[in-house]
C-alpha positions in Angstrom: -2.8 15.3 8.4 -3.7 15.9 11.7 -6.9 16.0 11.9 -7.4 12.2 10.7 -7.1 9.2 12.8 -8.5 6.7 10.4 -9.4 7.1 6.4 -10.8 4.6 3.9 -9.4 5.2 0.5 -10.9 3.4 -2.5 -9.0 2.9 -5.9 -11.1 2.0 -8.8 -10.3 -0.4 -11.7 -8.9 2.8 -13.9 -6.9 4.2 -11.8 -4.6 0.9 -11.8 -5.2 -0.5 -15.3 -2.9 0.2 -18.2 -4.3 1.1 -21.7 -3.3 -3.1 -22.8 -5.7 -3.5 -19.3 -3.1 -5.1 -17.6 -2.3 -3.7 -14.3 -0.6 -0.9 -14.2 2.2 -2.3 -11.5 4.1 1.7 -11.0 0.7 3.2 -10.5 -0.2 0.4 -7.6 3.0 0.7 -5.9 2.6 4.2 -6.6 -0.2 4.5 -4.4 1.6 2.1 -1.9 4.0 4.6 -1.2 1.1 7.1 -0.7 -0.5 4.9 1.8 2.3 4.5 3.5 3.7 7.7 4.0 0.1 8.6 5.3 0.4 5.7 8.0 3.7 6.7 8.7 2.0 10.1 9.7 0.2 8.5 12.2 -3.0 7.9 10.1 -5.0 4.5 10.0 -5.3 3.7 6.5 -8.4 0.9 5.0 -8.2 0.4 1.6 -11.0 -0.9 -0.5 -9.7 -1.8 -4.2 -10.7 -3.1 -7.4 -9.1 -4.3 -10.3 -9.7 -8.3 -9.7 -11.6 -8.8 -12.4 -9.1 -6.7 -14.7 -6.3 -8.1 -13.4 -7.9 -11.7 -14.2 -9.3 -10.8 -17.7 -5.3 -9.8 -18.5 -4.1 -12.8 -17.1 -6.4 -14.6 -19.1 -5.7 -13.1 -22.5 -9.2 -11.9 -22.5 -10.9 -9.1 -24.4 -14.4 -8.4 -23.1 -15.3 -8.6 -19.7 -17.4 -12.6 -18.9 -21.0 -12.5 -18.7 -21.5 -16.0 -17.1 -21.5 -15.6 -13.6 -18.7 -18.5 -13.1 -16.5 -17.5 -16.0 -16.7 -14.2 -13.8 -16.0 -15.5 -10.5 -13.4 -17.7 -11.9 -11.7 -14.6 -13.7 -12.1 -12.4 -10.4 -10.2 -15.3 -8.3 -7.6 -15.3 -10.9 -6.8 -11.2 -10.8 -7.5 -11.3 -6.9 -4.7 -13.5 -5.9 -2.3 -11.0 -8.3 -3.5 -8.5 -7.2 -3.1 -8.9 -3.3 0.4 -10.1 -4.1 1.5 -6.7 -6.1 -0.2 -4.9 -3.4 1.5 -7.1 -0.6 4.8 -6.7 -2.0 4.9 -2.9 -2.2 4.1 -2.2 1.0 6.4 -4.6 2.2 9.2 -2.5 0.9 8.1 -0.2 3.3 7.7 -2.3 6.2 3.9 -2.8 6.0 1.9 -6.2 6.1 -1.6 -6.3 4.3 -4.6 -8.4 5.2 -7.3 -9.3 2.7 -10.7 -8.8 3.3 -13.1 -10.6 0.9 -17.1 -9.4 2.0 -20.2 -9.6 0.5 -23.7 -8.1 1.3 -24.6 -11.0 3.4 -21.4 -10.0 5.6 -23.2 -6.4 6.8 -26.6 -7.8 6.9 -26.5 -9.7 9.6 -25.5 -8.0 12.3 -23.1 -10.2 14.0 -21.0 -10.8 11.3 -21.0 -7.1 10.4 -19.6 -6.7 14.0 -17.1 -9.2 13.5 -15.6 -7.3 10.4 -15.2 -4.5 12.6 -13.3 -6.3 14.9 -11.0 -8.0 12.8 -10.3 -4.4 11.3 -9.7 -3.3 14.4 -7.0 -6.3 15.1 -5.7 -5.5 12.1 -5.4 -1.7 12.4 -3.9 -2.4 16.3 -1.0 -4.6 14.4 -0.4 -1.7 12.4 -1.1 -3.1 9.0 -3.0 -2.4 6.1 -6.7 -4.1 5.7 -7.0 -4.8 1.8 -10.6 -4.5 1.1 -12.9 -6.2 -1.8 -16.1 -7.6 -3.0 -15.8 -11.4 -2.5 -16.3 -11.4 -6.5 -15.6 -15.2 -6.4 -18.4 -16.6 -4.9 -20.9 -13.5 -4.5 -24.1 -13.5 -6.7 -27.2 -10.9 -7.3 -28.7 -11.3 -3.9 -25.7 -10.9 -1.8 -23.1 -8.1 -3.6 -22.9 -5.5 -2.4 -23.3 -3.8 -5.8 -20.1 -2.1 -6.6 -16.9 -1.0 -4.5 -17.9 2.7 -4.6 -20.7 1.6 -2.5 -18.5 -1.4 -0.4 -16.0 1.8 0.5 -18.9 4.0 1.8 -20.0 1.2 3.9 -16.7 0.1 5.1 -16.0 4.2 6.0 -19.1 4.0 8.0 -18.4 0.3 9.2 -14.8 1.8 11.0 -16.1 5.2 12.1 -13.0 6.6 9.5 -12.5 10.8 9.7 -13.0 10.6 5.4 -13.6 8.7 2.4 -11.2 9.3 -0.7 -12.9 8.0 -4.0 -10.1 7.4 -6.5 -11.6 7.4 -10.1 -10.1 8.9 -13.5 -11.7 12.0 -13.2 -11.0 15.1 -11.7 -13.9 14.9 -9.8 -17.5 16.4 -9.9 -17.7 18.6 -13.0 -20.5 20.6 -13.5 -22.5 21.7 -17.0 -20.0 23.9 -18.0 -17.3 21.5 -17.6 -15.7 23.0 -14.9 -14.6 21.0 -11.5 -16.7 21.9 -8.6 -14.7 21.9 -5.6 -16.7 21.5 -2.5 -20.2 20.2 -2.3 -21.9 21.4 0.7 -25.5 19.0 0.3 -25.8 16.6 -2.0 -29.4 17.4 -3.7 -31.1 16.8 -7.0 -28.7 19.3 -8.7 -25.8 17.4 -7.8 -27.7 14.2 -8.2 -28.2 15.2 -11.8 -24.7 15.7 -12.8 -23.5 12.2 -12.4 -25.0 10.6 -15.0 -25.0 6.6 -15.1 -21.7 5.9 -16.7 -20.1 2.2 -16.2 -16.6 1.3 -18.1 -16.0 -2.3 -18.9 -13.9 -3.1 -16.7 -15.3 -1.9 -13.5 -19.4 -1.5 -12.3 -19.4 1.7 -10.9 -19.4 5.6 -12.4 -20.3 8.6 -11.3 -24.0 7.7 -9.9 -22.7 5.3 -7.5 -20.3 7.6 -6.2 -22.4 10.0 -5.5 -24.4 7.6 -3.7 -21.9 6.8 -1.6 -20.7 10.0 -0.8 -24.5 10.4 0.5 -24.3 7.4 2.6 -20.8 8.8 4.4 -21.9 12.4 4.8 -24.8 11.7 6.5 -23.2 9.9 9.1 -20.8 12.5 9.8 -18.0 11.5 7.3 -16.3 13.8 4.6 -16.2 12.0 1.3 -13.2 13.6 -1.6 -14.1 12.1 -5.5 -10.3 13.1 -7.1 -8.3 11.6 -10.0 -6.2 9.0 -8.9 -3.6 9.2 -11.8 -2.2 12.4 -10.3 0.7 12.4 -8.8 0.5 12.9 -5.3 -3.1 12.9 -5.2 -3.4 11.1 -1.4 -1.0 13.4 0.0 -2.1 16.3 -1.4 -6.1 15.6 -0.2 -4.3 15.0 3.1 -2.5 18.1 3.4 -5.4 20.1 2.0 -4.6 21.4 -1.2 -7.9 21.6 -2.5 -8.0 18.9 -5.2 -10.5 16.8 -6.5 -14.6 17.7 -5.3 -15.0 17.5 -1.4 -18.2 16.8 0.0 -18.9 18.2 3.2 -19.9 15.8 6.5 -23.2 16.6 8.5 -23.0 18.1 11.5 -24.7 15.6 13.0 -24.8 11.8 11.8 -27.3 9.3 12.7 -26.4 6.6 15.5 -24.3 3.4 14.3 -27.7 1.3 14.4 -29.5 2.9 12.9 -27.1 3.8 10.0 -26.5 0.2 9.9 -30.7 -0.2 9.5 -30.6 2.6 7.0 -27.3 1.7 4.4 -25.5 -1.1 5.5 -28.0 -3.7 5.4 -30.4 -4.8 2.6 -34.4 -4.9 3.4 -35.5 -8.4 3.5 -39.2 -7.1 2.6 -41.4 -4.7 2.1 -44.6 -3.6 4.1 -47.5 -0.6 3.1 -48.7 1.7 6.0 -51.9 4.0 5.3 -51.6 8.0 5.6 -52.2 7.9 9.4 -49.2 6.0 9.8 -47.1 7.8 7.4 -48.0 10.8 9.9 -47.6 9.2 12.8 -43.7 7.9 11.5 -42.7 11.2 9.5 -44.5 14.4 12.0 -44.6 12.6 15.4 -41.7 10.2 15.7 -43.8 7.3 16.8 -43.5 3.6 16.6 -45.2 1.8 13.3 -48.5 -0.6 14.9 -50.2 -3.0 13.1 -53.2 -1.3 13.0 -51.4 0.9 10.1 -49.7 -1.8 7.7 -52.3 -2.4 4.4 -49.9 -4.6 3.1 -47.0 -7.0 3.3 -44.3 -7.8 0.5 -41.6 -10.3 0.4 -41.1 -13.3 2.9 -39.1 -11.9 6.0 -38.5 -13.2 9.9 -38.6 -11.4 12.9 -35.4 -9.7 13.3 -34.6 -8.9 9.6 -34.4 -5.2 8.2 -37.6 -4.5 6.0 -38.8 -1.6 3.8 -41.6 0.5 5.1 -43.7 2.0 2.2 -45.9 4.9 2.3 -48.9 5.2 -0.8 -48.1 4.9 -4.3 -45.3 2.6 -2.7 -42.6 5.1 -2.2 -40.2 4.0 0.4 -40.1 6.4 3.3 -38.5 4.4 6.2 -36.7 1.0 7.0 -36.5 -1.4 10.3 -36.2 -4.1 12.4 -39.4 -5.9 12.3 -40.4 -7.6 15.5 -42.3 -10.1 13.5 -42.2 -12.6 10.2 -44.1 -11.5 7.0 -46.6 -14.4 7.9 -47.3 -12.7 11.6 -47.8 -9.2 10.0 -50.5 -10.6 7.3 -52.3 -12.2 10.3 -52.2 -8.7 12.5 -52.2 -6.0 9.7 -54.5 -3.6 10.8 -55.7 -5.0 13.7 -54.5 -3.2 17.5 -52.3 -5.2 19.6 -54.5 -6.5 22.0 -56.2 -9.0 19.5 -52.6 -10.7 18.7 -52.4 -13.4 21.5 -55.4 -14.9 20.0 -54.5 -15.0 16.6 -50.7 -15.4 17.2 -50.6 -18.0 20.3 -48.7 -15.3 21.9 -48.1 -12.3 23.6 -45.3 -10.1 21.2 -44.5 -7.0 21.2 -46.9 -3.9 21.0 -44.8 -2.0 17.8 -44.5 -4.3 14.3 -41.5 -1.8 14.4 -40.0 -0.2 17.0 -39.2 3.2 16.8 -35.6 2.5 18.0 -35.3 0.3 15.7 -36.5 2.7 12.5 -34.9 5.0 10.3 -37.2 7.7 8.3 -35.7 8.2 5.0 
């Protein structure tokens, strides 16, 4: 286990439900004991879990998973508050507090409050105790989840600069055509793409697609991301120790800056903006900043500050920033050069809609 200092682990709905869905209480305090013996190897451990809404629905004597949004939220705060306390418990037999986290998308878009997670992981982490990690499921809506915890984890592993990202699921891991497990995934393309389907399970939101999207997110900024089955005994230890299990997918060498991975995957675009080919060019082949006198058209109602969408033609996405102006300034100054925007604006801004500091190409 050396060669970790921090990991985030993620344990999906499956993994701790029972075949009655009720939570399965061995396999949580299970994987306590797991967690445990990794921090008692000197390893920081995050752990982003599911299994609210499960836990809730059992609780509740419920069959099929709510589809009004506050039946859902109501059900989630039900199974939360168990579930912290199983969790809680089982590390307490070995000595460990736990500290809830409850985040939603609106947490790592702005970027002060995505700061401020970091730090009160960090607190946590310095008192030697475990951060417990969900989707706030009991107030969060369309426009602020996250999406799913396979997603969440990937941005919390990026969030805490962790060594790796281990994606517990009920599969072995990545199996390819001929049904056989592949093992180490060097670059995650359109092959590897393909072979995750778009299964979802009842109980949970995620399947094999968003895990590979969020193994995607982590490698590319220079974190190892392991898909294994976390029904196996053992399974934490033995990724830790290196035994080969589950499907490893392999960090970059190099990883993009915390900014700008925060521009690219942490934070949801606000709006949308179209560039013309000579822009596209001047982003993608010369590294340059995006001017107004590119942008065709705006999208969306955004302010200055917020992350946007930069669209190429036939509106495929190809970067995303900062803008340094609102959706209304950038309608006023699209195609225009800078010098003209003190007397249509009233002032003098910036020269670059879009820095290119501030700009990811995707």
């Amino acid at each position: 286990m050396q060669k970790y200092k921090r990991i985030v682990i993620k344990v999906g709905t499956k993994v701790i439900t029972s075949k009655d869905r009720a939570l399965d209480k061995e396999r949580i305090k299970d994987i306590a004991q797991q967690i445990s013996d990794i921090q008692d190897n000197g390893v920081e451990v995050l752990l982003v879990t599911s299994g609210a809404i499960g836990a809730g629905m059992w609780l509740l004597g419920l069959k099929k998973r709510p589809v009004n949004l506050h039946e859902l939220q109501a059900t989630a705060s039900i199974g939360q508050n168990y579930l912290m306390h199983l969790y809680s418990e089982y590390f307490k037999l070995r000595g460990y507090l736990a500290g809830q986290i409850l985040l939603t998308q609106e947490d790592f878009n702005d970027r002060k409050r995505y700061l401020n997670i970091k730090h009160t992981i960090g607190a946590l982490l310095g008192h030697n105790a475990i951060p417990i990690i969900n989707e706030n499921d009991t107030v969060a809506t369309d426009e602020i989840k996250c999406g799913d915890n396979d997603r969440l984890s990937s941005l919390v592993a990026d969030l805490c600069q962790a060594n790796s990202l281990i994606i517990l699921t009920d599969v072995e891991g990545l199996i390819d055509r001929d049904g056989r497990l592949i093992t180490s995934v060097q670059e995650i393309n359109q092959n590897i793409l393909s072979l995750a389907g778009s299964s979802r399970c009842d109980l949970g939101t995620g399947g094999m697609a968003t895990k590979i999207e969020s193994a995607n997110t982590v490698t590319q900024a220079g974190i190892e991301c392991v898909i294994a089955n976390g029904k196996k005994k053992n399974i934490l230890l033995d990724i830790m120790r290196g035994e080969g299990v589950g499907t490893t997918f392999k960090s970059a060498k190099s990883g993009l800056i915390a900014r700008k991975r925060w521009i690219a995957f942490s934070s949801k675009s606000k709006g949308a903006i179209s560039i013309d080919e000579g822009a596209v060019t001047a982003l993608l082949k010369k590294n340059k900043s995006l001017l107004a006198s590119g942008i065709v058209g705006v999208k969306g109602d955004f302010a200055s500050g917020e992350v946007i969408s930069i669209e190429g033609p036939k509106n495929r996405e190809i970067a995303r920033g900062v803008a340094n102006y609102s959706s209304d300034e950038i309608s006023k100054i699209k195609g225009l050069k800078s010098s003209r925007f003190k007397s249509i604006l009233g002032y003098e801004g910036h020269d670059e809609v879009v820095h290119k500091d501030n700009l990811v190409i995707l």
